[in-house]
N, C-alpha and C positions, 0 to 999 in steps of 0.2 A: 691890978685887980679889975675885972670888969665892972660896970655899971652894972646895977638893976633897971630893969626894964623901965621902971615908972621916973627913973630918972634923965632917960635920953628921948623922954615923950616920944615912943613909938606911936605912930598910927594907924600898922599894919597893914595889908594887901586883901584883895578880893580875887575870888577867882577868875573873876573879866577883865580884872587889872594885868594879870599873869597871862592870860592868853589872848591879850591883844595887842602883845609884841610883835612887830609887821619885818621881814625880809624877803629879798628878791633874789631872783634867780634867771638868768639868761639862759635859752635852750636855741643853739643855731640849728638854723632849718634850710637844707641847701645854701642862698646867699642872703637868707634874711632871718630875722630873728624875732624869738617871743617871747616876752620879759613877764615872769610872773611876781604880784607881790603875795606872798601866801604869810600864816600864820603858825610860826615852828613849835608853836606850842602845844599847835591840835593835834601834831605830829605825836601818838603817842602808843603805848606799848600796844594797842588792839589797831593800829596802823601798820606798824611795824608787822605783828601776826599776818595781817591780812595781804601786804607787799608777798612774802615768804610765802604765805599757802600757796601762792599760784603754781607752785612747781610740784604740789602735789594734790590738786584740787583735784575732783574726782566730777566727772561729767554728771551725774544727777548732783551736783552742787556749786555747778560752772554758774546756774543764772543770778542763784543768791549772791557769791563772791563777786560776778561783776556789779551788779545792785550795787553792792558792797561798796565796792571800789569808786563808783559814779559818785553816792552820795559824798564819801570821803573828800573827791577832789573837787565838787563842788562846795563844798566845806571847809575846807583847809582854803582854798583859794579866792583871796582878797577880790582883786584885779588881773585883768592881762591885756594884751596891745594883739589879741586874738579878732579876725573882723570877717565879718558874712559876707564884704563884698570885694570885686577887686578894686575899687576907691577907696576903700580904706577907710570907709565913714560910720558902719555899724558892726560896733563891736558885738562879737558873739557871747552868749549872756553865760553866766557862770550860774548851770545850774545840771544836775542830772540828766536832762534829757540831750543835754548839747555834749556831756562826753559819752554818751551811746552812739552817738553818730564818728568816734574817733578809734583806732585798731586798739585792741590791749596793749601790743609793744609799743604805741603813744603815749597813753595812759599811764603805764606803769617806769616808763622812761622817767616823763613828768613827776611822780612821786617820788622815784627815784634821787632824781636831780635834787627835790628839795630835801631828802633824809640826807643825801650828800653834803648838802650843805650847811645840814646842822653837825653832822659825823662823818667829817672828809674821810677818817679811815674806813667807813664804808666803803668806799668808791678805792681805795687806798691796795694795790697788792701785797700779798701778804709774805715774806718771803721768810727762811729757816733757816735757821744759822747754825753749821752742824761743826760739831769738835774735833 
């Protein structure tokens, strides 16, 4: 028989408590790498939409969806080992206007790699197994 709730002194969850689950994500870059730590939780169904429009985004609607996109991955994304110089001392800042300065196929790589990582068979080929 299960317990009732007032017997196992639940204390319940918050919404900040659930999406401040922290994972990372390594993307190699020719012979170096960039290590993101983002947040899988912010990852969600109007992410997923907005990853997928892009293959039928309609050019009077390209500048919202990148907008789109920017704030997203300055949002979702914690930290990264990204740096403005070649010494490697000032990190580039994790905000909308620093991924405008980055190609879409970066950008969407990036978000990529993290839905991958929460749903490997994203990334996964699909094959069909015929009788």
């Amino acid at each position: 028989m299960l317990a009732e709730k007032d017997e196992l002194n639940y204390m319940g969850v918050t919404f900040s408590q659930i999406v401040s689950n922290e994972a990372s994500v390594t993307l190699l870059i020719g012979e170096s790498s960039l290590t993101l730590v983002y947040y899988p939780e912010l990852i969600t169904d109007d992410v997923f939409l907005l990853l997928s429009s892009f293959t039928t985004v309609q050019a009077n609607t390209m500048l919202d969806a990148l907008t789109a996109l920017n704030k997203t991955l300055a949002s979702v994304i914690k930290s990264w080992d990204a740096f403005e110089d070649s010494e490697k001392t000032v990190l580039m800042p994790i905000e909308e206007a620093t991924f405008r300065r980055f190609s879409l196929s970066f950008k969407t790589d990036l978000l990529g790699r993290m839905i991958a990582n929460i749903r490997p068979e994203v990334m996964t080929p699909q094959t069909t197994i015929q009788n």
